[in-house]
C-alpha positions in Angstrom: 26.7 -11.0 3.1 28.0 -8.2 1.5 25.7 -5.1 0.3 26.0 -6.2 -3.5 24.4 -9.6 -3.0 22.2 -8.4 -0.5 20.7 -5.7 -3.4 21.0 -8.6 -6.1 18.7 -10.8 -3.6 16.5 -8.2 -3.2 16.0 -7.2 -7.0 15.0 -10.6 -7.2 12.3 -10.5 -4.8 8.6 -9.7 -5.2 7.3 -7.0 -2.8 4.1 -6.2 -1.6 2.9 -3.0 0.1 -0.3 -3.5 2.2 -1.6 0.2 2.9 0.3 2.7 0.2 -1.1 5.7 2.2 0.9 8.1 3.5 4.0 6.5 5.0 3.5 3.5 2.7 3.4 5.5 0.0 6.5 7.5 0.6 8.4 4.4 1.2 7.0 2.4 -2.0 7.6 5.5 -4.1 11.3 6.1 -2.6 12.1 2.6 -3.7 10.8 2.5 -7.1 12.7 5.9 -8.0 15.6 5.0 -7.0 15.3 0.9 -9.0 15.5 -0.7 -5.7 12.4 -2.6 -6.6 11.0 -3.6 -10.4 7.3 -2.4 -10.7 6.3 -5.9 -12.9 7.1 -7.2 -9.1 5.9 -4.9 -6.8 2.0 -5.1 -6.0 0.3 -2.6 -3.6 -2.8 -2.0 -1.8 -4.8 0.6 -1.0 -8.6 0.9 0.2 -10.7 2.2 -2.8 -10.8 1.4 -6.4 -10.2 4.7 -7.5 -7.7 5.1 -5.7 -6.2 2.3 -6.7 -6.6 2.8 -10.3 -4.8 6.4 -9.9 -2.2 5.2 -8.3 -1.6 2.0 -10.7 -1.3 4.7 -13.3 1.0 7.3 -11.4 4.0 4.0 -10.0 2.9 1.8 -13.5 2.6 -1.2 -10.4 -0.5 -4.1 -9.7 -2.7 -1.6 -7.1 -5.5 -3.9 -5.6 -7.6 -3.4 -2.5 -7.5 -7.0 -1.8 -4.5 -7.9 0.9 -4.6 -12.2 0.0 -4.3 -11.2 -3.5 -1.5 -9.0 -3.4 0.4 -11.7 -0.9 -0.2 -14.6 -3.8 2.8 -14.2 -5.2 5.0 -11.9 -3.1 8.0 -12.7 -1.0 8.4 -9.6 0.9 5.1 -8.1 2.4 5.4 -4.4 3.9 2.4 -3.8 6.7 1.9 0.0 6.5 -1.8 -0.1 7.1 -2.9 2.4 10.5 -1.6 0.4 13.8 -5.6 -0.1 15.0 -6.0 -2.7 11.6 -2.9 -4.5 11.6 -3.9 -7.6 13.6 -7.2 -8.2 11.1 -5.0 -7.4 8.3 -2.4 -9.8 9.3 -5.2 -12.3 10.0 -6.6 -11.6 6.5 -3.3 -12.8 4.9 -2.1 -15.2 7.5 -3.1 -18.6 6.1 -1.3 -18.0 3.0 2.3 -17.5 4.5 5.1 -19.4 5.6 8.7 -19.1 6.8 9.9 -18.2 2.7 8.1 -15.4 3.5 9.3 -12.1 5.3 6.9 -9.4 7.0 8.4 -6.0 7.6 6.3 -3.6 9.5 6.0 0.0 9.5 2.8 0.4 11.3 3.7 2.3 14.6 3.2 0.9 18.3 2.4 -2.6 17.1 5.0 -5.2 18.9 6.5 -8.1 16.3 4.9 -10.2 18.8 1.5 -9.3 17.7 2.0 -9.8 14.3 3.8 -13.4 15.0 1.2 -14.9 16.7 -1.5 -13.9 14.3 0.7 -15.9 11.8 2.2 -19.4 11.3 4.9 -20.7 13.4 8.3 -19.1 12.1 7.0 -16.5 10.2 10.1 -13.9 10.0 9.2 -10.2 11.0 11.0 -7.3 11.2 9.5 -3.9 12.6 10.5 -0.6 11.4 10.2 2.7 12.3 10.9 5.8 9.4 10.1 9.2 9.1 8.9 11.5 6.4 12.3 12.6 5.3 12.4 9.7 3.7 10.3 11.0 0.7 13.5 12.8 -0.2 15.8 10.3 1.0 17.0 12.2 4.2 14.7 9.4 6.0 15.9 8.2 9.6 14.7 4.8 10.3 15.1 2.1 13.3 14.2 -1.6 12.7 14.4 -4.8 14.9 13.7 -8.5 14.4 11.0 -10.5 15.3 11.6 -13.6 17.1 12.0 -15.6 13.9 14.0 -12.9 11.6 17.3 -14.0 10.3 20.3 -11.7 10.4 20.0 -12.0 6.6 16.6 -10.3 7.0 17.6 -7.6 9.0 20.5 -7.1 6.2 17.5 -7.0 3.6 15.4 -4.7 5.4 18.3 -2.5 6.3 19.4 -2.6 3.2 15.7 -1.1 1.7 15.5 1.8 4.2 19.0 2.8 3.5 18.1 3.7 -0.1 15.6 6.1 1.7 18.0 7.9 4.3 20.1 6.3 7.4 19.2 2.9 9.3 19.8 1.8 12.8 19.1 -1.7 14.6 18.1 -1.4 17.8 16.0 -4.0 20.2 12.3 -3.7 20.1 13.0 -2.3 23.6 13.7 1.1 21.8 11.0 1.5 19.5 8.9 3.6 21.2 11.6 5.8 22.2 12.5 6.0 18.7 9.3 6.9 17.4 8.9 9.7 19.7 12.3 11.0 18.6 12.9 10.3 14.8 9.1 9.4 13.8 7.8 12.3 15.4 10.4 14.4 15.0 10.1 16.2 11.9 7.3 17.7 13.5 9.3 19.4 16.5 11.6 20.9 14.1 9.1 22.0 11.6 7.5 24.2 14.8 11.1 25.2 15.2 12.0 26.5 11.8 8.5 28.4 11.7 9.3 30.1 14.8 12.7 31.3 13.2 10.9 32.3 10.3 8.8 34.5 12.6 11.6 35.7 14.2 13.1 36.8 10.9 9.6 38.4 9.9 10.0 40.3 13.6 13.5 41.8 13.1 12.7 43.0 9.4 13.3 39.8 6.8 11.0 39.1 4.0 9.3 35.8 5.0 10.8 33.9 2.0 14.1 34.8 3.1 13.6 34.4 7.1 12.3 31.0 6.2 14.8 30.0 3.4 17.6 31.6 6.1 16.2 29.3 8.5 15.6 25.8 6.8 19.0 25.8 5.3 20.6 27.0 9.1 19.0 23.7 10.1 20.3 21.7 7.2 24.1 23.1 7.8 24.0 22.3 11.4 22.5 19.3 11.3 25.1 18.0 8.5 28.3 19.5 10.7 26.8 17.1 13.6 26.3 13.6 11.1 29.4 14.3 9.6 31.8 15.4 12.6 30.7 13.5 14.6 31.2 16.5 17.3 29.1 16.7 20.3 26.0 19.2 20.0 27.7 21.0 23.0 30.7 21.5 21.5 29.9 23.2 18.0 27.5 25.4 19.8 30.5 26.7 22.2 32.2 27.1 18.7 29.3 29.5 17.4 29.2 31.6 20.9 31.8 34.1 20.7 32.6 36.1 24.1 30.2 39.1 24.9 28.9 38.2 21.5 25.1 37.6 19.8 24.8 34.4 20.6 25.2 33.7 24.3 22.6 36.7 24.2 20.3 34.8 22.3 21.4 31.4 24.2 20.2 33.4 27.7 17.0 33.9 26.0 16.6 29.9 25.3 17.3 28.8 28.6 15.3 31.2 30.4 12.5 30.3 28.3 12.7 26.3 28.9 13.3 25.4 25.7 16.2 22.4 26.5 13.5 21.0 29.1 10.5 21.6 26.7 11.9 19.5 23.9 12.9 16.8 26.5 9.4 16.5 27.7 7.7 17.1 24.8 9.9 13.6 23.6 8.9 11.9 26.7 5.4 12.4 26.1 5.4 10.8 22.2 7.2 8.0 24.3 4.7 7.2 26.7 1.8 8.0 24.1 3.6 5.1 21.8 3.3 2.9 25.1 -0.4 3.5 25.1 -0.7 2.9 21.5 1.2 -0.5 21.8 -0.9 -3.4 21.3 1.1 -6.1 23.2 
């Protein structure tokens, strides 16, 4: 199925977003903006009234704090709810679904297989994994199929976090991996860029400039890597000149640990995610 068809089945679906919090909200919001999903379909959930009413008024969509209600009519429910309430949530709204239906789940940690057996038999999930970027639509997500998902699902769900930034399936195997990389990612480089900032601050810069200097340093390497294709490796060699700046600067990195720092500090979200899991 081609990407058309897949975005004319999707228009035609109705979508609810169970937890519009903070990734939930980034997501639901990316969508609207860019027509993926029509509000008079879309329903979301959120856990005050107030809020609720605020934020029916801001995305002109159904906002409820009831979960059932907001599954009545939907074909498409999005679990982005905190990973320690997913399995009442899912037990909340499980009696009302069947294999029509498709869950897709961004909470973090929580195995498909959690979700499907706190559901009827068949019940296709996916589980995804974005990132904050995606607010601006420079997202990086990873998804992977429940026991029961189609390929057409996958397609569907691909297809929905693509609008938001780049997709990759991978099996479950990965996720934790990938939300130690990507998910918590943005995070590590934040630190990063602030240090630069810092740096430009220390050698004279105004901080607007150092940080401006540094943000859009990061943007113009990362790009030359997505769009090259090059290893890392390689375009660094390209920037070190002989005797130069740079292999100064380079000397300073290595001999403060920073390659092995950023490795473990990865390994770390990865076995934290393992602990989070609720398998």
């Amino acid at each position: 199925m081609g990407n058309d068809s897949v975005a004319t089945d999707l228009s035609k679906k109705k979508v609810a977003f169970l937890g519009a919090g903070k990734m939930g909200g980034i997501i639901l919001q990316a969508l609207l903006k860019n027509g993926l999903l029509a509000p008079k379909s879309t329903y979301a959930t959120v856990a005050h009234h107030e809020r609720a009413r605020a934020l029916a008024q801001k995305l002109k969509i159904k906002v409820g704090t009831s979960n059932p209600d907001a599954v009545t009519a939907a074909d498409i429910i999005v679990i982005a709810v905190k990973p320690q309430v997913v399995e009442d949530v899912v037990r909340e709204i499980g009696s009302t679904l069947t294999p029509k239906h498709l869950i897709i789940s961004v909470a973090a940690s929580v195995p498909t297989a959690m979700i499907e057996r706190n559901l009827p038999s068949n019940v296709p999930v996916i589980r995804a994994m974005p990132n904050t970027p995606c607010l601006l639509g420079s997202g990086m997500t990873a998804i992977c199929k429940g026991k029961y998902a189609s390929a057409h699902d996958l397609a569907l769900a691909s297809h929905m976090f693509n609008v938001v930034g780049r997709t990759v399936v991978l099996d479950e195997k990965h996720m934790d991996a990938v939300t130690a990389l990507s998910a918590s990612g943005p995070a590590y480089i934040y630190i990063i860029l602030e240090s630069l900032a810092e740096a430009g601050v220390k050698v004279g810069l105004p901080r607007d400039i150092a940080t401006l200097l540094a943000a859009q340093t990061t943007l113009g390497a990362a790009r030359v890597v997505l769009e090259t294709g090059d290893h890392p490796a390689l375009l660094k060699d390209a920037v070190t000149t002989p005797a130069g700046c740079t292999i100064d600067a380079i000397m300073e990195l290595e001999e403060g640990k920073l390659r092995v720092t950023l490795i473990k500090a990865v390994v770390k979200a990865a076995q934290r995610a393992k602990e989070l899991a609720f398998g």
